[in-house]
Each structure stands twice: as C-alpha cells, then as structure tokens.
C-alpha positions, 0 to 999 in steps of 0.5 A: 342852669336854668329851671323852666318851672321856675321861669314860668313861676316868675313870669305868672308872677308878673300877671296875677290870676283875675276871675270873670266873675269877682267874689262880690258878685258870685252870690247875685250871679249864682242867685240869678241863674238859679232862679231863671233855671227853676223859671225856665224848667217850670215852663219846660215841664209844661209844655214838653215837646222836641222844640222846646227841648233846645229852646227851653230843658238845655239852657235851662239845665246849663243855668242850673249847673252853673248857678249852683257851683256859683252859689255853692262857691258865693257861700263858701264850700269849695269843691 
C-alpha cells in the first residue's frame, strides 16, 4: 500500500526548491527598494493629489513592504 504523502516527498526530492531572489542578493535588492520607496513617498508627500495616488503612494508602499521583508531576511531575522 502505497503512502500518497510519501510519493510526493520522493517526487519534490528530484526538483529542489530554487528561490527568484538568491541570498547573495536579497541585502542589495532589499537596500534598492527601500531606498526607491523613501525617494518615491518623498516625491508623493509633496505633490499629493488623486493622480499621483496610483502613480506615485502605491508602488511606493509595495517597494517598502517588499524591501523591508528582504532586508529583514538579507539580515538574518526570519519571520
């Protein structure tokens, strides 16, 4: 009888797991975004209106969410 957990361990063991971002380059990705967010939110603060809202808070927000989990992972805190 066979185990249907254990057939799909043994067929994950054939194709290890290989990450888009490589741990060498979290610390310079995470560094990058962060710093393009505070540029960004910067230029946001200043010139605040219902255009620049999609064009300039969102992806500001979205570069600082993914920047500080990178950052928080290139540094070694694991969440």
């Amino acid at each position: 009888m066979s185990n249907p957990l254990l057939d799909v361990w043994e067929a994950a063991s054939a194709s290890p797991f290989h990450p888009i971002v490589s741990k060498d380059n979290e610390f310079v990705l995470g560094f990058s975004l962060l710093l393009f967010s505070l540029f960004i939110g910067g230029v946001f603060s200043l010139n605040r209106s219902f255009i620049n809202l999609p064009l300039l808070g969102v992806p500001a927000s979205i570069a600082f969410g993914f920047g500080s989990v990178l950052m928080i992972c290139a540094v070694g805190v694991y969440v």
